[in-house]
N, C-alpha and C positions, 0 to 999 in steps of 0.2 A: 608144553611150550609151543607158542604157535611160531608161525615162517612171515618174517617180515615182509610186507610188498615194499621191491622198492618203488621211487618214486621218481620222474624224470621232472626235471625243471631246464628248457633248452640243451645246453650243450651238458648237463652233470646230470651225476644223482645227487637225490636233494638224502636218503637215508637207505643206510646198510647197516643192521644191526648184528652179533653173533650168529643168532639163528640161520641168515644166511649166508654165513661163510662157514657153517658147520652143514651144513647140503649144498654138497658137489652140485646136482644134480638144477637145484634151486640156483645155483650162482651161474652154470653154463646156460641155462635159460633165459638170465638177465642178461649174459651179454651178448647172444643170438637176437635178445630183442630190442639192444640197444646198436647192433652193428646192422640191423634192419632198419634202425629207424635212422639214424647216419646214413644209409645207402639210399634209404625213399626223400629226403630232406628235399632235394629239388623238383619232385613229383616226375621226373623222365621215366619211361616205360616202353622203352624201344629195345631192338635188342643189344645196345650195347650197356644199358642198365642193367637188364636179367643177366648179362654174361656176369658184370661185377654182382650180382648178390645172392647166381647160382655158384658161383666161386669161396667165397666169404660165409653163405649160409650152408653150403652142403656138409653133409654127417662127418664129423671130426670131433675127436677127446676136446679142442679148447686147451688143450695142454701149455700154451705158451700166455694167453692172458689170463688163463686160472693162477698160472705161475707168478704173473705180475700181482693179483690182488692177495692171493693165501702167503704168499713173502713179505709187502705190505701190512699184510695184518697181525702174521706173525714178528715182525718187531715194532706192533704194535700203533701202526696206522689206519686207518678209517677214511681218511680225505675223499669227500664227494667226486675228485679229480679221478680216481682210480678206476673208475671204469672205461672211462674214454682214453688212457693213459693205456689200459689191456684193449680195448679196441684198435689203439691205431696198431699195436706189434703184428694183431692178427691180420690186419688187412693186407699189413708186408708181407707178412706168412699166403694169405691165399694170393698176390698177385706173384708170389714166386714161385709157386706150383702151377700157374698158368703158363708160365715161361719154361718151367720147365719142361711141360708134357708136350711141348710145340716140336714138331717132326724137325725143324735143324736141331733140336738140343736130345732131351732124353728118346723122343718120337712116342712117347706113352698114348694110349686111346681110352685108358680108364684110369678113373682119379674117385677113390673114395668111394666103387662100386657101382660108379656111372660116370658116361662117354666124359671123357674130358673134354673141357670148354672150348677147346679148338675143335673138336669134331660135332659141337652142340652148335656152338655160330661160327665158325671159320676163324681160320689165322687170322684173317684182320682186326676181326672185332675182340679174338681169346689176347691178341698184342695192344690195342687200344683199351681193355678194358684194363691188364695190368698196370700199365701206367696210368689210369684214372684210380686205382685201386691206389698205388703208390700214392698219389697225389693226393685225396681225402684224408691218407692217415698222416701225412703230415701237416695239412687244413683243422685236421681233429687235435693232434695233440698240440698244435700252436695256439687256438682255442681254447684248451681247458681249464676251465676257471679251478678258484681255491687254489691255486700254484703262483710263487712270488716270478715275477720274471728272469730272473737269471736262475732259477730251479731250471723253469719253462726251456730256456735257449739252452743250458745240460742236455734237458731230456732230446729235445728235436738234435741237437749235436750227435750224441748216441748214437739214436735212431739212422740219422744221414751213415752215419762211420759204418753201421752194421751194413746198410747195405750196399755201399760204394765200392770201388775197385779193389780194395783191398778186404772187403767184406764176401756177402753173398754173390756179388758175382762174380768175384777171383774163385772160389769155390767154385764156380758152376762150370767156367774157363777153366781151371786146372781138371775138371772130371771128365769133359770134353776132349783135352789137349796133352793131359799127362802122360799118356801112353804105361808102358810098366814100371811101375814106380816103388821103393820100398817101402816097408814098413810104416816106415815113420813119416814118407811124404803123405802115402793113405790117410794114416788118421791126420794129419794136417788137413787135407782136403776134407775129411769129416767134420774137423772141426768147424771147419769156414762154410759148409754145407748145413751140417745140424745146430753143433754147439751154439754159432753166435747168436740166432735168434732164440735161444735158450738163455742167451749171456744176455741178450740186451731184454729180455723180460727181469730178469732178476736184480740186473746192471740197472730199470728204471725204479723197479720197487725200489731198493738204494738210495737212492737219490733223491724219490720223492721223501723218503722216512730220513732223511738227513743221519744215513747209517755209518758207522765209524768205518775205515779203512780196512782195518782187519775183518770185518764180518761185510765188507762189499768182500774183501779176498777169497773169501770163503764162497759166498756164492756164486763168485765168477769160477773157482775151483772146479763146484759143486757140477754148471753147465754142460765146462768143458769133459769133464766124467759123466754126465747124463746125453750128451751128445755122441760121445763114442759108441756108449751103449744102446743109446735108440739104435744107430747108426748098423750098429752089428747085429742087432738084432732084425733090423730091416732088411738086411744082407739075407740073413739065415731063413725070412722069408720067401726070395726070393721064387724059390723053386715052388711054390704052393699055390694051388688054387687061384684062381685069380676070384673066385666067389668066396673064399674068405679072407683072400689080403683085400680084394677090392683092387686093386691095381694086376698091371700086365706083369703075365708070369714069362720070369727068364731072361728078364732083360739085363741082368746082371753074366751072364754069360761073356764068356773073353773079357769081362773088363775086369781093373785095378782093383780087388776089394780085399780087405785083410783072409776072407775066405778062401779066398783062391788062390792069393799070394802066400799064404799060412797056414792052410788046411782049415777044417771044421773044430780039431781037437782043440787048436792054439786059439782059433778063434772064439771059443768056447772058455777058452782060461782067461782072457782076455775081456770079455763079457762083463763077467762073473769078477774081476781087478775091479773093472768101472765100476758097477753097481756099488762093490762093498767101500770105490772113493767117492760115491758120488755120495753114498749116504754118511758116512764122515763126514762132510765138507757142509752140508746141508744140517744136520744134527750141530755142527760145530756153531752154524750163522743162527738157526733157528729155535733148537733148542729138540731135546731130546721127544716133547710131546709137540712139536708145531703141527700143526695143519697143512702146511707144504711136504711135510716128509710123509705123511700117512696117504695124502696125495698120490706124490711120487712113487710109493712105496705098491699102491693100489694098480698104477698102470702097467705095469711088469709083473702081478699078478692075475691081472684078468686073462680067464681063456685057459689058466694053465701055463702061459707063456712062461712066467720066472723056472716053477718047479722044474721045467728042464735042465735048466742049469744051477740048481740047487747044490748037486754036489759040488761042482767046482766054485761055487760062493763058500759054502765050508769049508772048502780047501784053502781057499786065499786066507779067510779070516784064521785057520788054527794055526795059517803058516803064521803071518805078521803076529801073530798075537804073543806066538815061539818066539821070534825073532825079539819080540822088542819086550820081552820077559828076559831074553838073554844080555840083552845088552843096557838092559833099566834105561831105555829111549822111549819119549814118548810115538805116539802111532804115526810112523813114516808113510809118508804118500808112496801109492801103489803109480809107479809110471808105465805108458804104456809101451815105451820102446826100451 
């Protein structure tokens, strides 16, 4: 079987065949070279260009518009619109890691294994270039052809909601601002941190595939349980290397985090809750063989990462599985508080 090239015709792809949404590896290379070729569009080359396209292009899973196109195509859409549709979530995604590593906010120096973009061109340009980064992805996806117009003002709707005051940066304000907070404001705050740009990847595949209600519910489920879990897992990196996180070690010290608030064990139970809701909820929308859940499934595997908390994943699943044998219910969501 050979690997499809795709094909660029202005702002789409003109063909995406199986092949390449059955290599991961093949589909993160299309949209590294599709969010290149959106960032060179107007030939600028100064530094507040490379700031956006060392931001946008530096080494990352792709995790949020792999999420858009492998969810799309698991119920069964193809639309040319799809990758420009996973381009603009990302671009949200890397202008919010520029904001974030900025010394009023987290203060981070390394993003992804090199200097963060504030220490590469300065505050000014790592703040000018987010909100140009902002601004193309919402230029990109009001643009993207094969989409009737009121799909179109949904999808940018979304998009605006995830990341306004009530979105990504009520999250970034409550991590700054919240001081000690409990359980269950934490993972709210994870939520509006991780979850949503997990939510509005899955919340656009939706939309574009004109998906029924109950299987958007399911995906948006599916997020908010894979957001926890990155989240906690991000946690439990903290203390590590900073030559294998890539990021600055320890910066989770004195703050709010389920870990610290909860201990490692609870956190650990807790983990291990997310994963086995997040793969329910995903399983439920997509279907037991999709391509988003083997995905999914693969990022919490690499490195070793999941096997550490393998036991308490068995644990959750033999509990519920007891639980709702005894009571002939079907499988109740695992909550986190």
């Amino acid at each position: 079987m050979t690997t499809a090239t795709p094909r660029y015709d202005g702002l789409r792809l003109k063909k995406f065949d199986d092949a390449v949404f059955d290599d991961i590896d093949t589909l993160r290379s299309a949209i590294d070279d599709r969010i290149e070729q959106l960032l060179s569009a107007n030939g600028q080359s100064d530094s507040l260009a490379k700031a956006m396209r060392t931001s946008a292009l530096s080494a990352g899973k792709r995790m949020r518009p792999l999420l858009v196109m492998l969810v799309a195509r698991d119920l069964g859409c193809a639309s040319p619109a799809l990758i420009d549709v996973a381009c603009s979530v990302e671009l949200v995604h890397a202008a919010s890691l520029i904001l974030d590593d900025l010394p009023c906010m987290d203060d981070a120096s390394l993003r992804r294994g090199k200097p963060a973009i504030h220490v590469q061109f300065g505050e000014d340009v790592a703040i000018l270039a987010s909100v140009a980064l902002l601004s193309r992805a919402f230029g990109v996806l009001s643009q993207a052809q094969d989409i009737q117009p009121a799909t179109r003002a949904r999808l940018v709707a979304t998009l605006a909601q995830t990341v306004g005051e009530q979105g990504l940066v009520r999250g970034q304000f409550e991590d700054l601002h919240g001081g000690a907070r409990s359980p269950e404001a934490i993972a709210t705050t994870n939520e509006l941190k991780t979850g949503l740009l997990l939510g509005v990847a899955v919340d656009m595949a939706a939309i574009i595939c004109h998906a029924s209600e109950e299987v958007a519910q399911q995906l948006r489920a599916f997020a908010l349980a894979a957001g926890q879990a990155f989240q906690i897992k991000d946690d439990f990196l903290d203390g590590k290397d900073s030559a294998v996180t890539g990021k600055d070690s320890g910066k989770d010290v004195g703050k709010a985090t389920l870990i610290n608030t909860l201990g490692r064990d609870e956190a650990k139970r807790r983990l291990a809750a997310c994963l086995l809701e997040a793969d329910r909820c995903l399983g439920a929308a997509v279907g037991a063989n999709g391509r988003t859940r083997h995905f999914v499934s693969q990022l919490f595997a690499k490195e070793g990462k999941a096997r550490r908390f393998a036991p308490e994943l068995a644990k959750a699943r033999e509990s519920r599985e007891s639980r709702d044998s005894r009571h002939g219910a079907p499988l109740a969501e695992l909550r986190l508080s």
